[in-house]
N, C-alpha and C positions, 0 to 999 in steps of 0.2 A: 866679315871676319876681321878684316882692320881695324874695326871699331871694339868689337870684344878684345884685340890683342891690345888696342894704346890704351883701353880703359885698366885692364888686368895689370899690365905691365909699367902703367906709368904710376908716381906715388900720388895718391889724391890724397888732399888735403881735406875736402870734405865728408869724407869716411867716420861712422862715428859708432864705433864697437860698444856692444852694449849686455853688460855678465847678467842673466837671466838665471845661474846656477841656484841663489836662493828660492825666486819662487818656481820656477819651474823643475828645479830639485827636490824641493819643500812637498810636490805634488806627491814624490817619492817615499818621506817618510814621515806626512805629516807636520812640515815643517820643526823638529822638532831640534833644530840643531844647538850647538853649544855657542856660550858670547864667545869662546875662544875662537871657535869655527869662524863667526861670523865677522871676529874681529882681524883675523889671521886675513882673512877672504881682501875683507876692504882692502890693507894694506898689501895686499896681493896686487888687486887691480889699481892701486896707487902707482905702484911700482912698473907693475906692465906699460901703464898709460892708456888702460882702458878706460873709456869715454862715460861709461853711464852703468853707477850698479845698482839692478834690480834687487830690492831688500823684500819683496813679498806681496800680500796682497793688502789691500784693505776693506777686509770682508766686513759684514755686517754680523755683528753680535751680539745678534736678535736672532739671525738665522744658524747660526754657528757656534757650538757648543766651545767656550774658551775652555775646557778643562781638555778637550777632544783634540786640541791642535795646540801647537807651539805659537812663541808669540808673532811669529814672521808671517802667518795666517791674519792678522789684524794690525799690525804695522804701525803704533801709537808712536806720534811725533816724539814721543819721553824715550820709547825703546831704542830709535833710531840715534839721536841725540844721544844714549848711552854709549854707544859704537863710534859715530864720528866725529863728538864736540859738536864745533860750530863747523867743521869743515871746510876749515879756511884753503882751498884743494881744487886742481883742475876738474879732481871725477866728482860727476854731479850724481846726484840721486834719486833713484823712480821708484815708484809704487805701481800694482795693475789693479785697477778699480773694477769689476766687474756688474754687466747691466742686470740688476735686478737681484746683485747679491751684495752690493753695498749700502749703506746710508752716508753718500757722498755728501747733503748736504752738510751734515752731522759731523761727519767723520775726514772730510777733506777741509780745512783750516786755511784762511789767507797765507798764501807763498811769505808774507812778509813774518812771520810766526812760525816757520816750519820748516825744518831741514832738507824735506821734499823740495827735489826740482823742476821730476818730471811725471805728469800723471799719462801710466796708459793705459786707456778704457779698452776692454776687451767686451767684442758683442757677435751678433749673428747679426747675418741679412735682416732676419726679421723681426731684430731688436733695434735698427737700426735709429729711432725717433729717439730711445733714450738713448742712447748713444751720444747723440747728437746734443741734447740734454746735460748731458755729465760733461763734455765736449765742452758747454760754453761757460757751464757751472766753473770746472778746472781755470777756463783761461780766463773770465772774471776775477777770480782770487790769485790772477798773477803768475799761475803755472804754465809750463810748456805742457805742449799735449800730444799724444800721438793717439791713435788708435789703431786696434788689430782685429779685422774680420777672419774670424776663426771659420774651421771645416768650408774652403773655400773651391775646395773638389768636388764637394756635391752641389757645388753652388751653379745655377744656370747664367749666362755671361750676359742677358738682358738684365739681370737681377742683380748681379755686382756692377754693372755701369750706372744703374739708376741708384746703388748703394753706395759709390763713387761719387755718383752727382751730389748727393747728399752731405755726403764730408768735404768734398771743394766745395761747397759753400757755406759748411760751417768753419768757426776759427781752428780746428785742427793744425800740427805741425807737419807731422808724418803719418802716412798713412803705410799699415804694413799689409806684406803677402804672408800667410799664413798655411802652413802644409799642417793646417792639423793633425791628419791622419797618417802623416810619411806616407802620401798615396801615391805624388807626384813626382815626374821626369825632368830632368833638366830643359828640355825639349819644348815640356809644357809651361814651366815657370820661365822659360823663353817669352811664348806668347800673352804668357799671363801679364807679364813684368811691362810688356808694350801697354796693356790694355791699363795697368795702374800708371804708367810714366806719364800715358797721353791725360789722364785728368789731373795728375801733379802739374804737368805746364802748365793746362788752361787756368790751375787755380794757384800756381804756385808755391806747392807743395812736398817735400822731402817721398820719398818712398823706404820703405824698411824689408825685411824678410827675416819669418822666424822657422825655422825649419825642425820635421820632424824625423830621427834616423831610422823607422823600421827597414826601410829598404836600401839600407849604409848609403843614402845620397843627403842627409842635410848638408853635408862640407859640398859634396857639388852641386847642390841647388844653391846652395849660398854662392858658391865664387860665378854662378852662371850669372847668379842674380845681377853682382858685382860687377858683372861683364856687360850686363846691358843696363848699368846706371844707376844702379841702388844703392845708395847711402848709407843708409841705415843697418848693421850688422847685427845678430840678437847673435849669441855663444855662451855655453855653459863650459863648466873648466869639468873635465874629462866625459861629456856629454852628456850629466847627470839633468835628468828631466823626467817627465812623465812617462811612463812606457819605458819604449825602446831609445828615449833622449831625444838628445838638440844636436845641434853644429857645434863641434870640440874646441872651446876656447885655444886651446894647443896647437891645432890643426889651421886654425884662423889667421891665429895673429901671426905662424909661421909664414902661410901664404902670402898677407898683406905686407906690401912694400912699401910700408910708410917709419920713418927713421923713431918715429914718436913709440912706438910697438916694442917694447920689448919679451920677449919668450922666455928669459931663465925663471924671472919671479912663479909665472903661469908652473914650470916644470915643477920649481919646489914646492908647490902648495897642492900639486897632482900627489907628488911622490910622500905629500907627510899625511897629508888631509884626507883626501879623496881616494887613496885606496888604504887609511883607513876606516872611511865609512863601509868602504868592500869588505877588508875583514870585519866587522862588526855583524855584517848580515845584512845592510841595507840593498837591494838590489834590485838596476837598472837599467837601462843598455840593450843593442838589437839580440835578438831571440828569434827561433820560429813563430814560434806565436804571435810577437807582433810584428815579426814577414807578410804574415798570413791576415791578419786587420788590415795592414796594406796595402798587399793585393788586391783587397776586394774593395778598398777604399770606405772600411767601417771604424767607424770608430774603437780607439783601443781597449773600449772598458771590460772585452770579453777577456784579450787577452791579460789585462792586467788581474783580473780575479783568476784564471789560471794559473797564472803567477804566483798568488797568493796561496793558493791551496798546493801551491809544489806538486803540480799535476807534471809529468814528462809524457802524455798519453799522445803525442803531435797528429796523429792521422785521423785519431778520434776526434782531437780539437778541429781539426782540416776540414771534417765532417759535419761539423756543428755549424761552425762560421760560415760556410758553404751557403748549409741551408737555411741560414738566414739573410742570406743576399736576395 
């Protein structure tokens, strides 16, 4: 317990908040948001003293129809550059490159040419070789890099330590926990968080957590996280993410006792932006339905087309989901 209370309670310095609202938002509506948004957003996280802003993906546009998604879907060094200049600025800037849905070669540029600061590959277990792949590719061209093993509740713990071994010994920075599903306990990203800290030592490695709210615990799997050593923070500014959301930007930086943090900027860009996109119609955030993906620890894709067809049928849905476990 001592140790969760001086970690929580004391200010760490190496703490590094990180706004996932574009792409993990963008999941939401397509990425389809305004430069105002976008630009309003940056100078949001400027102000807060948030660490790191996620501007989207850099999908491959071969596989992905550009007329089908906003530009934050494909995240062209010109689009970025449009938003922050040269970014002469403490918050750095990330892309998530995904394995086997980018043309990294192609499409990730020398750090020395690019507004990018930081690439994070997003993979499974059992993509983990390209992973690895994209991993050296980024940190060749002079990038920081993290990675995040996604759907890591269905993952077997022989299979995530040999998936561990892998990225300590490639050049990775951070390597993240990921509750894809909002399936998990504070309880278990306890033990989980041990199981990632011990291969960050042996290889000298940051840890991160990106958390998912169907079961309203991303804010407590994050601060557990933060209690037993994790760096690395991922937060959306009013939870806005795939599903049922993220860890509340709001909620974050209230908790974290670091003097760098500020909370009003975060409030004003909830209260002009983000429940403008509410009334507009965009919508996302914890629901039964993705309670219910949760619970069974399935991915949300049922409940999100539920969503979509403006179903409120819950016991039928309860039904469905059930019998696909």
């Amino acid at each position: 317990m001592a140790k969760e209370i001086s970690k929580l309670m004391a200010y760490r310095p190496e703490v590094k908040v990180v706004d996932a609202t574009l792409r993990d938002g963008g999941l939401v509506n397509d990425f389809f948001f305004t430069d105002e948004f976008v630009k309003a957003l940056y100078l949001a996280n400027l102000r807060a003293g948030v660490d790191y802003m996620e501007f989207g993906y850099k999908a491959s546009t071969e596989m992905f129809d550009v007329n089908k998604f906003g530009k934050w879907k494909f995240c062209k060094d010109e689009d970025i550059r449009a938003i922050v200049g040269e970014n002469a600025t403490d918050l750095k800037i990330a892309v998530m490159a995904d394995v086997g849905r980018c043309d990294f070669r192609n499409d990730i540029i020398q750090k020395k040419d690019s507004p990018i600061d930081l690439i994070r590959v997003a993979t499974y277990l059992n993509t983990m070789p390209g992973a690895v792949e994209m991993i050296e590719d980024a940190h060749n061209k002079g990038y920081e890099v993290s990675c995040n093993i996604m759907a890591i509740s269905n993952a077997q713990e022989g299979d995530l330590r040999a998936g561990l071994e892998m990225l300590g010994q490639s050049p990775v920075d951070v390597i993240y926990i990921v509750d894809s599903y909002g399936a998990m306990y504070p309880e278990q990203i306890a033990r989980l968080t041990d199981v990632y800290m011990e291969a960050a030592a042996k290889y000298g490695k940051k840890v991160g957590i990106h958390a998912h709210d169907n079961q309203k615990l991303a804010f407590a799997n994050t601060i557990e996280a933060v209690g037993d050593g994790v760096d690395w923070l991922d937060a959306t500014y009013a939870s806005m993410g795939r599903g049922a959301g993220n860890c509340a930007m709001e909620l974050l930086l209230g908790f974290l006792r670091n003097p760098k943090y500020n909370e009003y900027p975060v409030i004003q860009f909830v209260d002009k932006y983000m429940n403008a996109l509410k009334r507009d119609g965009i919508v996302w955030g914890y629901d039964l339905q993705y309670l219910m993906t949760g619970l069974l620890n399935q991915h949300p894709r049922t409940a999100i087309q539920f969503t979509k067809e403006g179903r409120t049928d819950y016991a039928e849905f309860y039904r469905e989901v059930v019998a696909q476990d």
